[in-house]
N, C-alpha and C positions, 0 to 999 in steps of 0.2 A: 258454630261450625265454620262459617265464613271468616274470621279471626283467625281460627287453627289452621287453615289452609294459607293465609298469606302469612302469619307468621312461618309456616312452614317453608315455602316460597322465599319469603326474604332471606332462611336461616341459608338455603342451598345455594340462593346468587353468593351469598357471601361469603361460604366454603368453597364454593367454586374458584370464585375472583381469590382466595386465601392462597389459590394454589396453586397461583400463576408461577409461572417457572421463573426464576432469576437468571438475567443470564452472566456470563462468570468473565470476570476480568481478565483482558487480556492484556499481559507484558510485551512493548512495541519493541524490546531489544530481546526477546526470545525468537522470533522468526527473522535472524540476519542474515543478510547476503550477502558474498564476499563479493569484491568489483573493484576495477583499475578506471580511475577519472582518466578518461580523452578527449585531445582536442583533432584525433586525428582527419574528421569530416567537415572542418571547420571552412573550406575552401569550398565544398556542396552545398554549404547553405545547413547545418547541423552547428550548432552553436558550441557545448558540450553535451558531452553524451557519457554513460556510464558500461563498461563491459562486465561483463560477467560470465565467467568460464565455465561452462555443465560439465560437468562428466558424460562421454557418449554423447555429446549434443552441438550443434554447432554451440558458437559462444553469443548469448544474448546481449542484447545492444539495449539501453534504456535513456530515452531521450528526457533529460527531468525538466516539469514544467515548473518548478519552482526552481529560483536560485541555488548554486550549492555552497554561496560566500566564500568562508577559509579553506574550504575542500576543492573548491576549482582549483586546480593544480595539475597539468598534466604528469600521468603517472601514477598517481597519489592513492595509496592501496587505503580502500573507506570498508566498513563493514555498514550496513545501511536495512532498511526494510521500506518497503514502497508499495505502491496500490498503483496497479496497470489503468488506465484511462483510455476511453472511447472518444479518442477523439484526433480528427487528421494530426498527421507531421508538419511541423513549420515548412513553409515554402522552400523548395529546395533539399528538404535533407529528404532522401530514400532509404537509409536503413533507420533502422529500430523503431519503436516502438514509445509514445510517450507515457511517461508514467508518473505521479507523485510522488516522492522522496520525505517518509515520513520522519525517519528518525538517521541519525547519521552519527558515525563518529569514524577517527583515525585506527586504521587497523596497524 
């Protein structure tokens, strides 16, 4: 009887654990967003910074903490997808907002 109980036991961890949810791949150039490279805070202490036009919305400003290499270009219309980060603005610059810059290309 103590046999048919943990085998019992063992069979449920491991239809349980069977049916752990997967979770689903996400494509990094499905959620793009459109933005013009600026140098225009460059004298604030804002090194570049990336705009971004909402609809109804002011226009978001995104400071990127990574490089943006061939894209630094003032002007330079990028399509891009980025992850917002918790964490202060370089010394000097007051707008926006810093963020990663995961994927990038020429729009």
């Amino acid at each position: 009887m103590k046999y048919v109980f943990v085998l019992i036991s063992v069979s449920l961890g491991l239809f349980f654990l069977s049916c752990k949810s997967s979770k689903k791949a996400t494509d990094p150039m499905q959620n793009l967003s459109e933005g013009t490279v600026s140098h225009q805070y460059r004298a604030g202490g804002c090194k570049t910074v990336i705009k971004v036009a909402q609809p109804e919305a002011d226009t978001l400003v995104l400071i990127p903490s990574n490089s943006l290499g061939k894209f630094d270009v003032d002007g330079l219309k990028i399509m891009f997808s980025y992850r917002q980060l918790r964490m202060p603005n370089p010394e000097g610059c007051t707008v926006g907002m810093p963020a990663e810059i995961i994927t990038i290309k020429k729009k």
